[in-house]
Structures are given as C-alpha cells and as structure tokens.
C-alpha positions as CSV (number, residue, x, y, z in Angstrom):
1,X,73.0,-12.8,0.8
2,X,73.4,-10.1,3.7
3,X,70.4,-7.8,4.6
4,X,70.2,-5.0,6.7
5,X,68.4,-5.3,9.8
6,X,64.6,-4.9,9.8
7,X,61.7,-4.3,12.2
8,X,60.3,-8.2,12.9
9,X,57.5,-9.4,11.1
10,X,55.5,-9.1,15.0
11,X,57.0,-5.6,15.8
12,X,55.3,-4.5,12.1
13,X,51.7,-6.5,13.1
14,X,51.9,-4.7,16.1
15,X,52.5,-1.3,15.3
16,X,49.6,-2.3,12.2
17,X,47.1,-3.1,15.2
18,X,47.6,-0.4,17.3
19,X,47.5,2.0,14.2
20,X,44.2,0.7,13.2
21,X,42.9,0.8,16.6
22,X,44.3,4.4,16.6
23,X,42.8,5.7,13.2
24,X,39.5,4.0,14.4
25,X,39.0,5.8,17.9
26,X,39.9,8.5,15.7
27,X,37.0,8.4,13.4
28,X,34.8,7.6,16.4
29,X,35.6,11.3,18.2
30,X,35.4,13.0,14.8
31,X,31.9,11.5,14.6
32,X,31.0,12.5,17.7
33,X,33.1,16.4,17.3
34,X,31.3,17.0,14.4
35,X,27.5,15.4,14.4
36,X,26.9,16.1,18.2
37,X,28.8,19.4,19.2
38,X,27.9,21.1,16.5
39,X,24.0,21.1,17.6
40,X,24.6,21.9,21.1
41,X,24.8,26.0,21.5
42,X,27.9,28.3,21.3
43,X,28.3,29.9,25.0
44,X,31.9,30.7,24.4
45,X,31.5,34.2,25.9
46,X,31.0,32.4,29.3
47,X,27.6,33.4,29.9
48,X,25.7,32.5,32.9
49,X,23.3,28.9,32.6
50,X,23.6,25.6,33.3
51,X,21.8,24.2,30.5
52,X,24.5,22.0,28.1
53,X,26.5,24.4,25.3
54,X,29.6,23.6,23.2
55,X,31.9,25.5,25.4
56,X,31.5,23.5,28.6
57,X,31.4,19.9,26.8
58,X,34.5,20.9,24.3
59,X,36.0,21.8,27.8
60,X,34.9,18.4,29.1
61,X,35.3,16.3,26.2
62,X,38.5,17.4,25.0
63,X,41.2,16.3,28.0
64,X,38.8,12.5,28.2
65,X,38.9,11.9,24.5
66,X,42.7,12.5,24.9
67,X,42.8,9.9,27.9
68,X,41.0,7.6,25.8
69,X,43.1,8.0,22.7
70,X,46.2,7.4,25.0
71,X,44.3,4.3,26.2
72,X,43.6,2.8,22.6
73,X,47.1,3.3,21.7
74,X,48.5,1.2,24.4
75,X,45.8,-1.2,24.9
76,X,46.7,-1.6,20.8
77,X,50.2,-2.0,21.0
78,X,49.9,-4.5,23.9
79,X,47.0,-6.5,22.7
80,X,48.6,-6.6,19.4
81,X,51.8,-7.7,20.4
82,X,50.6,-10.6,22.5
83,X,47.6,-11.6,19.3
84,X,50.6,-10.9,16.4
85,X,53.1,-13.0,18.8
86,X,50.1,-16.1,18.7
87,X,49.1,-15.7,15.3
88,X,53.2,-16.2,14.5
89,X,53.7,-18.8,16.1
90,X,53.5,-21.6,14.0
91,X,55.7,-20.0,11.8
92,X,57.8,-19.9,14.2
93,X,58.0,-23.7,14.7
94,X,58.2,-23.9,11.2
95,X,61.0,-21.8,10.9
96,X,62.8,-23.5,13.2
97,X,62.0,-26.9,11.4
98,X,63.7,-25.8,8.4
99,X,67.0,-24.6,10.7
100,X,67.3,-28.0,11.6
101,X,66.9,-29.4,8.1
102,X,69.2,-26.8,6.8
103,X,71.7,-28.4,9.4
104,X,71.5,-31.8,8.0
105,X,68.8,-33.3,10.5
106,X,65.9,-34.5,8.0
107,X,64.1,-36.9,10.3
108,X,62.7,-33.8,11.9
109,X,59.0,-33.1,11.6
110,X,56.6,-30.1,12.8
111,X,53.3,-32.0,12.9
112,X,51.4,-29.1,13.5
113,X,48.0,-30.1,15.4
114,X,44.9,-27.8,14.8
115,X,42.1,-26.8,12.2
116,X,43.4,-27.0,9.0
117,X,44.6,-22.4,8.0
118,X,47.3,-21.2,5.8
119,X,50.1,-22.0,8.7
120,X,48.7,-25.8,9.0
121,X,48.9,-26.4,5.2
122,X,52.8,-25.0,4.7
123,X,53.5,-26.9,7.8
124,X,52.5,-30.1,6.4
125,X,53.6,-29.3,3.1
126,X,57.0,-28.8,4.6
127,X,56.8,-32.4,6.5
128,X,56.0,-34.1,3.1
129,X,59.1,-32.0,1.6
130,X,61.1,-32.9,4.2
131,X,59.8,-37.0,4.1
132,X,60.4,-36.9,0.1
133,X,64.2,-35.3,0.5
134,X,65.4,-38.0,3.0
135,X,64.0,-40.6,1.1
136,X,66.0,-38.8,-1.5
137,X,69.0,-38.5,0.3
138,X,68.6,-41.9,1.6
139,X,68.2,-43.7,-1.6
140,X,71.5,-41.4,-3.3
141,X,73.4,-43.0,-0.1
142,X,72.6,-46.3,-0.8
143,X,72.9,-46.1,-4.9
144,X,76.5,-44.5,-4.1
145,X,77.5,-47.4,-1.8
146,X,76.2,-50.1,-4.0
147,X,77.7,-48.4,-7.0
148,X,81.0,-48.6,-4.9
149,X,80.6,-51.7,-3.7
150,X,80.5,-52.9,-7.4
151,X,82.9,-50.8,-9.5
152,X,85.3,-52.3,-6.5
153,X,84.7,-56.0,-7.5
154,X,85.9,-56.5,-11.1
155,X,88.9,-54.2,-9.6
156,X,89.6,-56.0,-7.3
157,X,89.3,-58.9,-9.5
158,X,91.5,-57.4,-12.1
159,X,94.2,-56.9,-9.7
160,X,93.9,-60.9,-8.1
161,X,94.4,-62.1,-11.9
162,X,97.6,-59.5,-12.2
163,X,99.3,-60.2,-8.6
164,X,98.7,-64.6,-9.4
165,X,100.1,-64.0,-13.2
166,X,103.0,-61.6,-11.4
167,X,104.1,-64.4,-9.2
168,X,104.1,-67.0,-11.7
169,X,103.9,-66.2,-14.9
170,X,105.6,-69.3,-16.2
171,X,102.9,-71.7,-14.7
172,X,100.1,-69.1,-16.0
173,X,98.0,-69.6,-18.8
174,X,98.2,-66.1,-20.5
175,X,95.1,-66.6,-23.1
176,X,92.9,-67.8,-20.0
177,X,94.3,-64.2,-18.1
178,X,94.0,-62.1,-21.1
179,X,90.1,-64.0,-21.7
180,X,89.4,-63.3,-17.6
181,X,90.5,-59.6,-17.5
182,X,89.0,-58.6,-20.8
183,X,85.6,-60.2,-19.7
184,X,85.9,-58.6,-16.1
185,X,87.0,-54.8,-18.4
186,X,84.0,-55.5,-20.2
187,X,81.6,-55.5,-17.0
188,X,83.5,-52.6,-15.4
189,X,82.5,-50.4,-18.4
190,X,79.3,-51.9,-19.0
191,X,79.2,-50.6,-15.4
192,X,79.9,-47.5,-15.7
193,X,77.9,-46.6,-18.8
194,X,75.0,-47.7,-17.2
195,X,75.8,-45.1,-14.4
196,X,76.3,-42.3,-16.3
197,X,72.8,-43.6,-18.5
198,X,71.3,-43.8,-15.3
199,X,72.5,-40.3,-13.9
200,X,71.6,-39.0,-16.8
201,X,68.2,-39.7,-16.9
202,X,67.5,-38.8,-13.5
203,X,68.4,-35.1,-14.4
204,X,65.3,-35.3,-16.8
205,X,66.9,-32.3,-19.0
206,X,66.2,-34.3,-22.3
207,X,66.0,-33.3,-25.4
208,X,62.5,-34.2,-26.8
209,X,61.2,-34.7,-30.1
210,X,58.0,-36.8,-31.4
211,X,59.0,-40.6,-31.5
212,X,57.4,-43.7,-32.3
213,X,57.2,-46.1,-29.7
214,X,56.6,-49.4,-32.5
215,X,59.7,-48.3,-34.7
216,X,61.4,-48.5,-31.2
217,X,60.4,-51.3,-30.0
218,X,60.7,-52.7,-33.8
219,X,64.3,-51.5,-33.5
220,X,65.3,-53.1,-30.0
221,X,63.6,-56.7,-31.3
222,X,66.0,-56.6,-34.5
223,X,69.1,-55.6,-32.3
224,X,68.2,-58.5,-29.8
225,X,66.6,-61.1,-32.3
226,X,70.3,-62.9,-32.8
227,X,70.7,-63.4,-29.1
228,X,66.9,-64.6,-28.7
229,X,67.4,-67.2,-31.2
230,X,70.7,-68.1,-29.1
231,X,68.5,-69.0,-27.0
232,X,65.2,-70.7,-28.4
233,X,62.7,-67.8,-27.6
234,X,60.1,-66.7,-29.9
235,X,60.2,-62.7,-30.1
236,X,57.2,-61.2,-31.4
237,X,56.1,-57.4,-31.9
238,X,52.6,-56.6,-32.3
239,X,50.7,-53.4,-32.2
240,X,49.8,-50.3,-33.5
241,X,52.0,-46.7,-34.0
242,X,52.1,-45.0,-30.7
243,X,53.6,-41.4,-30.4
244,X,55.3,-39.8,-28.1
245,X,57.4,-36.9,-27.0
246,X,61.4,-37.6,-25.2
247,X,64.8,-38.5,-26.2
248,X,64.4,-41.2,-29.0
249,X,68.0,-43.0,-27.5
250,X,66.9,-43.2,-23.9
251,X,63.7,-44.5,-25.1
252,X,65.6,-47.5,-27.5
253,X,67.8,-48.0,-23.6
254,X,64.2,-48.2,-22.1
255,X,62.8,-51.0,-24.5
256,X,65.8,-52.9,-25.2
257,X,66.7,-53.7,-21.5
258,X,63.4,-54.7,-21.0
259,X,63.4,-57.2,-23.8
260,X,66.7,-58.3,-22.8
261,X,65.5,-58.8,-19.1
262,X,62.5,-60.6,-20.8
263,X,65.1,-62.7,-23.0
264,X,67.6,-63.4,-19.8
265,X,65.0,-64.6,-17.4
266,X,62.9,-66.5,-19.7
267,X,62.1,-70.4,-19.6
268,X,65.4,-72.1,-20.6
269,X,63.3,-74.2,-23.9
270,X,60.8,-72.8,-26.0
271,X,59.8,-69.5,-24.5
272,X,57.7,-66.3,-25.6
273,X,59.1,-62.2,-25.5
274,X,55.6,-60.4,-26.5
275,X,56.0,-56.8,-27.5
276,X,52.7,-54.3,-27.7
277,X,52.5,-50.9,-28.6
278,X,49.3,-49.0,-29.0
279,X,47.4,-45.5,-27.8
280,X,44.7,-45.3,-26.1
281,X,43.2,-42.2,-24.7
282,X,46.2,-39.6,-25.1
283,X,48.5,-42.2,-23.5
284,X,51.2,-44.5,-25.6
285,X,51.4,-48.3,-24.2
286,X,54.2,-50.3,-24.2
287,X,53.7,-53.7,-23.0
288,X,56.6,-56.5,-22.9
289,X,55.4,-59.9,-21.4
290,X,57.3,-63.0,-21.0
291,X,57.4,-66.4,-20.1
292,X,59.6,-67.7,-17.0
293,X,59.7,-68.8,-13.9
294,X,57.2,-67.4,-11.1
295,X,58.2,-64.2,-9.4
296,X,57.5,-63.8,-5.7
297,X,55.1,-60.8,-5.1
298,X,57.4,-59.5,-2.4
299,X,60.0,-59.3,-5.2
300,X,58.5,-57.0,-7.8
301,X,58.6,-53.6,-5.6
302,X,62.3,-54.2,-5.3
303,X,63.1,-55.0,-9.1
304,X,63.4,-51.7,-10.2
305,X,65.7,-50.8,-7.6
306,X,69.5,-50.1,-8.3
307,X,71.8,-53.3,-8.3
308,X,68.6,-55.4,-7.1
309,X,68.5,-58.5,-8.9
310,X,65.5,-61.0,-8.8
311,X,67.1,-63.9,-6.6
312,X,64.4,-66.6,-8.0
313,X,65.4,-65.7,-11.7
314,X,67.9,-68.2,-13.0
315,X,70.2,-65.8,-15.4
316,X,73.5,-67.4,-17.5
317,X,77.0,-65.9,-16.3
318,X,77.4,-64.2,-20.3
319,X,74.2,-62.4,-19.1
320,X,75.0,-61.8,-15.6
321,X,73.8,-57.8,-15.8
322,X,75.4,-55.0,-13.6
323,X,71.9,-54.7,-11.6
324,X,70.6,-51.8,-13.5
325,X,68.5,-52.9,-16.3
326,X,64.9,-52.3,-14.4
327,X,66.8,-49.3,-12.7
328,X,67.4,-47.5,-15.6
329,X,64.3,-48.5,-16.9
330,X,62.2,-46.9,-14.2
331,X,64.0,-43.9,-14.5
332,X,63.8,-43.3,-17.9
333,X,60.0,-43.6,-17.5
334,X,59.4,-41.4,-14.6
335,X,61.9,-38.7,-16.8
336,X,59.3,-38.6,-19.6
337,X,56.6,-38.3,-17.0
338,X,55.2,-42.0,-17.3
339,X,54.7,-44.8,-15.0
340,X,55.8,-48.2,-15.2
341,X,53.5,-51.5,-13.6
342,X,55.5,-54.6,-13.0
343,X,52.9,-57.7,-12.6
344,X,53.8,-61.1,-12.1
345,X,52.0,-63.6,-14.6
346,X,50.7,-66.9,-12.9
347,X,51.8,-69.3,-15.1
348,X,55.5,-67.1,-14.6
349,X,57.5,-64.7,-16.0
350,X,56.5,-60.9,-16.2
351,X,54.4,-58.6,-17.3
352,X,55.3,-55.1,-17.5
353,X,54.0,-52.0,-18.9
354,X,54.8,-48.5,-19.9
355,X,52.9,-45.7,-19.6
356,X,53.8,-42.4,-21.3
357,X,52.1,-39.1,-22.4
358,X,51.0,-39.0,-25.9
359,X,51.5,-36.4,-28.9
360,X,49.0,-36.3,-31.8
C-alpha cells in the first residue's frame, strides 16, 4: 500500500549516534560544571590575584566546552553516517535480493560471506527461501506441462476415432468405436479426478478428525480384494488399531492406491500384498509390502513424482494408471505431516511405509 515518505533507516542511526554522543559530552561538562567549579573560589567582583577562581575558568571553560560540543556533534553525525551506512549494508544486499526475486529472477542468491550476526542468518534464511520457491515453481511448471501433455492424449485420441468413423462410417465398426471412446472418457476423468485429488491435498486445508488407520486399510483390502483375486495375489491385513488425526477419505485414497500399485505391479502367478498397521511411540505405521519384479535403486526417488511411472514394472493396459498413484500418495502424507520411505526388497517388489502423527 502507499506510504508517506520517511527519514531512511541510516539518516535515523545517524542522527541516534550523534545524539548520544551529544547527550554524553553533555553529562561529561555537567560533571565537570558542577563537581570541579563549584570548589574553586567566587572572584566574580574582579579582584586582583592570579591564583585559579570560578570567574576566570567559567570565562575560560565556557567558549571551549562549546567548541567541543560543536565538535562531538559533527564528529557524531559523520562517524555515524559512515558506521550506520556499514552496519546496513547487508541489508542492503538483501534488499536488493528480494527486488530481483520479486521480479521473477529466483536463481538469484546473496551468499553473504562473514561471521555468522543477525544480517548473516536472514541472509541465508532468505537463500534457502528463495532455493525452496524455485524448486516450487519449478516442479508446478513441470506438473502443469505433464498434466497437459496428458489430458491432450485421450483428446486427441478421441477426436482420431471421431474424424476415422466420420469418413467412413459404413466400413466402421461402431461397438469397437463406442468400446474405444468410452474406455479413452474413462481415463480422461480418471485424469482429472486425480488432479483435482491431488490439488487438493497439496492445499493441506483438511478437515481432521480421529481415524483408524486398520479400519482403513481393512476398508481399501475389501474394495480391492475382487480385483486381487482377478489376479492370483494373496492380500493379507495384519496389525494392530493405529490412530490418527486427517481427512478419513484422503486417507482411504492414500491406502487404496498403494495396494492397488502393490496389486498392478506384482508377480504375474502367485504373489503376496502385506498390509501392517500398528503405533509405536506416538507415531501410526502403515506398511504395504509386495512381491514383484526388482526395482532399480535409481528409480525409487522418482516414483513418487507426478506422471512418473516405474519403467521396469510390467503393468496390464486395464491397469494402465494416469501416473499419479505414488504422487498423490506422497502428498496426502506430507498434508497430514508424515513421511513416506519407498525401499526396494531384494527378492523384488516394494516396501513402503507410512509415517504419521498419532492421537491417543
């Protein structure tokens, strides 16, 4: 908002300085007014001697005291101006940091050098700021482009399969078009749920109330259990009650994607989905593990990235996934303050747990 114009921060240590010096030489000549002059004898009728007496050293001390005053005052507005201007100027620098970054250059960084003082530690708390926003910005950028990249396939799909069927719709078959667009509608909203799901957990304004991470994760098994046995894998849920406080639905998003990632990318014949819940000192546990092939190491970092699927893991084209499973998995997790540890097991597949704060 608009401010008047104001003396500078400088100009105001300044004048403080001199002032100071001021009211100090001050005090000094009072001292010396009152606790010397007033034992040295009266001759204010101008009486002949030469030995010392108020009148002559008032007469005396009076015009130098002045000089000196004079003296203090400028030697305290210079000195002060040139020490204020050198004590201010890493704010300066950090000022001007934060005018670049308020014109769209985040790349910029004051790496103040020096002892560690109040000016150092905003400085480099400012360059950590700055480090965490373009990452930010960075990773919004690239989630928006991917996000566009594939919202624009299944249209563009859609609209191949509508120009081939306008051009020849005799020679068409219209159940294997209607079959082709329904299935390519039913990724484009899958799609764009999974946005909005993932958008909205990122805002972290949730609702909380207590919930039980077992009755979840009991939940998410029984919703899943049909498609498991579809495909010969043994789901089991083990574990103890495990409290916690957050939004009971983004929580049942949380744990069914990952059973459904363990379910997708498991071993093809007779594989294992484990499911553990349990607390352990203030802190709730949720630990899926499953069978499957071996994950590269170099992999797992980039797993719960947006539209970042694991190229190693075999996964069935009625399961193909939008990319966003782990995604929205992560940030469901780091929106109810937890942490989430994706391990590769060596005889393959995953292991990976869930971390979150407890409630009594």
């Amino acid at each position: 908002m608009p401010r008047n114009p104001g003396l500078s921060v400088r100009l105001k240590l300044t004048l403080s300085y001199a002032g100071f010096l001021a009211v100090a030489g001050a005090l000094l000549l009072a001292v010396v007014w009152g606790f010397i002059l007033r034992y040295v004898p009266d001759n204010s009728q101008g009486l002949l001697g030469t030995s010392p007496n108020r009148y002559l050293l008032v007469r005396t001390f009076a015009p130098a005291a002045a000089l000196a005053m004079c003296f203090l005052l400028v030697f305290g507005l210079v000195a002060g101006w040139i020490l204020a201007g050198r004590m201010l100027a890493p704010l300066s620098r950090i000022t001007a940091a934060a005018r670049t970054a308020g014109n769209g250059s985040l790349s910029h960084r004051i790496r103040m050098e020096g002892r560690q003082d109040e000016f150092r530690e905003l400085a480099d708390t400012f360059d950590t700021m700055l480090g965490q926003l373009e990452a930010h910005v960075a990773e919004q950028r690239r989630f928006a482009a991917n996000a566009s990249h594939e919202l624009r396939t299944p249209l563009a799909i859609s609209q191949s399969l509508l120009d081939l069927a306008r051009k020849d719709p005799a020679r068409r078959n219209q159940d294997e078009l209607f079959d082709r667009l329904h299935a390519v509608n039913t990724r484009s909203i899958a799609l764009t749920e999974a946005l909005l799901l993932l958008s909205r957990s990122d805002r972290g304004n949730l609702a909380r109330e207590s919930v039980d991470l077992s009755l979840i994760a009991e939940e998410a098994a029984e919703n899943l259990l049909g498609l498991a046995e579809q495909r010969g894998i043994t789901l089991d849920v083990t574990g103890a009650a495990a409290r916690t406080s957050g939004s009971a639905e983004l929580l049942l998003r949380m744990v069914t994607n990952l059973l459904q990632n363990a379910i997708v990318h498991n071993l093809p014949i007779a594989g294992t989905v484990t499911v553990h819940t349990e607390t352990r000192h203030d802190t709730c546990l949720l630990r899926v593990e499953n069978t499957g092939h071996p994950v590269p190491a170099e992999l797992l970092p980039t797993l719960t990235e947006p539209f970042q699927r694991g190229t190693q893991r075999v996964r069935t084209d009625e399961h193909a996934g939008v990319g966003l499973g782990l995604a929205i998995v992560h940030s469901v997790v780091r929106a109810h303050d937890g942490t989430l540890d994706l391990v590769a097991r060596p005889a393959g597949g995953l292991l990976v747990t869930v971390r979150l704060p407890g409630t009594p």
